[in-house]
C-alpha positions as CSV (number, residue, x, y, z in Angstrom):
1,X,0.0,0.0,0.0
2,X,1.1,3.5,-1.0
3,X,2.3,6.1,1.6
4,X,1.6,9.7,1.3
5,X,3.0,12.6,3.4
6,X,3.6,16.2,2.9
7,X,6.9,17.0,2.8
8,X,8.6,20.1,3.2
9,X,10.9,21.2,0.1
10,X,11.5,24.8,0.9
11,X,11.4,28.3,2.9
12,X,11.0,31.5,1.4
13,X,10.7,35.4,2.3
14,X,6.6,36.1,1.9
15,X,6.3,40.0,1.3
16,X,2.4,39.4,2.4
17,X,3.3,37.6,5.4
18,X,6.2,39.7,6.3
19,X,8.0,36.2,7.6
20,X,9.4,33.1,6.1
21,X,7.2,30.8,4.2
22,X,7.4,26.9,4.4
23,X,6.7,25.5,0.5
24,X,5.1,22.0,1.2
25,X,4.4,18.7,-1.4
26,X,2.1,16.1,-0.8
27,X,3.7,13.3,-2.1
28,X,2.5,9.5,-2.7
29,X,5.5,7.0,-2.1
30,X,5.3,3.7,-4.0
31,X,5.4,0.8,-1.5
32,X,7.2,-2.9,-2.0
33,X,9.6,-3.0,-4.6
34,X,8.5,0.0,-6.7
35,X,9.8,2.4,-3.7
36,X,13.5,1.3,-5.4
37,X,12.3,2.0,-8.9
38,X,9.5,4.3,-9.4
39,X,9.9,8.2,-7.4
40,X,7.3,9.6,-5.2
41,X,4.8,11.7,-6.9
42,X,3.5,15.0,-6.2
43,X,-0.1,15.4,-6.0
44,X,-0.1,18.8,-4.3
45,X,1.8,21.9,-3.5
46,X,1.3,24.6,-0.9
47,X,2.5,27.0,1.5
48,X,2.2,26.6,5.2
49,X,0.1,30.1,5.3
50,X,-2.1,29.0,2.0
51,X,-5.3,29.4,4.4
52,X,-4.2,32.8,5.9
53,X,-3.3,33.9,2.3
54,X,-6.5,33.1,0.8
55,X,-8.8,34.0,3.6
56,X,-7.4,37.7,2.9
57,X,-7.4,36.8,-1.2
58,X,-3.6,37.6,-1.4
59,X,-3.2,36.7,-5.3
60,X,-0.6,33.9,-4.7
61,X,-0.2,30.4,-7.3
62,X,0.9,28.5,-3.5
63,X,-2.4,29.6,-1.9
64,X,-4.6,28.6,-4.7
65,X,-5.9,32.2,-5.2
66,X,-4.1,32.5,-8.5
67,X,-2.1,30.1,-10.6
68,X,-0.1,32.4,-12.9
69,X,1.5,34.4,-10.0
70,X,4.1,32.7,-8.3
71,X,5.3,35.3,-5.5
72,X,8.7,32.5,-4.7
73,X,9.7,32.0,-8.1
74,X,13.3,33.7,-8.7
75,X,14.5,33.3,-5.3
């Protein structure tokens, strides 16, 4: 059976927040012996303040608010 976890793959500065950011995935691990030769794949991405970001509609791709703008990318 198939594991799945969110797992944390990064921190960034949020201007919105005005503190750091944790950039999660929700990943599905293979069990057996397809954990040695198939990766884990991502299902979902989010950051750690998604709610609080689109509670107050902050336009943001991580808070599922909007999916063109990506306030992390380039950092």
């Amino acid at each position: 059976m198939a594991t799945e976890r969110w797992v944390t793959v990064g921190k960034r500065w949020c201007e919105f927040r005005q503190g750091e950011a944790l950039l999660l995935e929700r990943r599905v691990f293979p069990s057996g012996f397809q954990r040695f030769y198939r990766a884990p794949r991502v299902i979902e991405r989010k950051c750690d303040c998604a709610i609080e970001c689109n509670m107050a509609g902050y336009p943001c791709k991580w808070a599922y608010t909007n999916p063109e703008r990506d306030p992390f990318r380039g950092e």
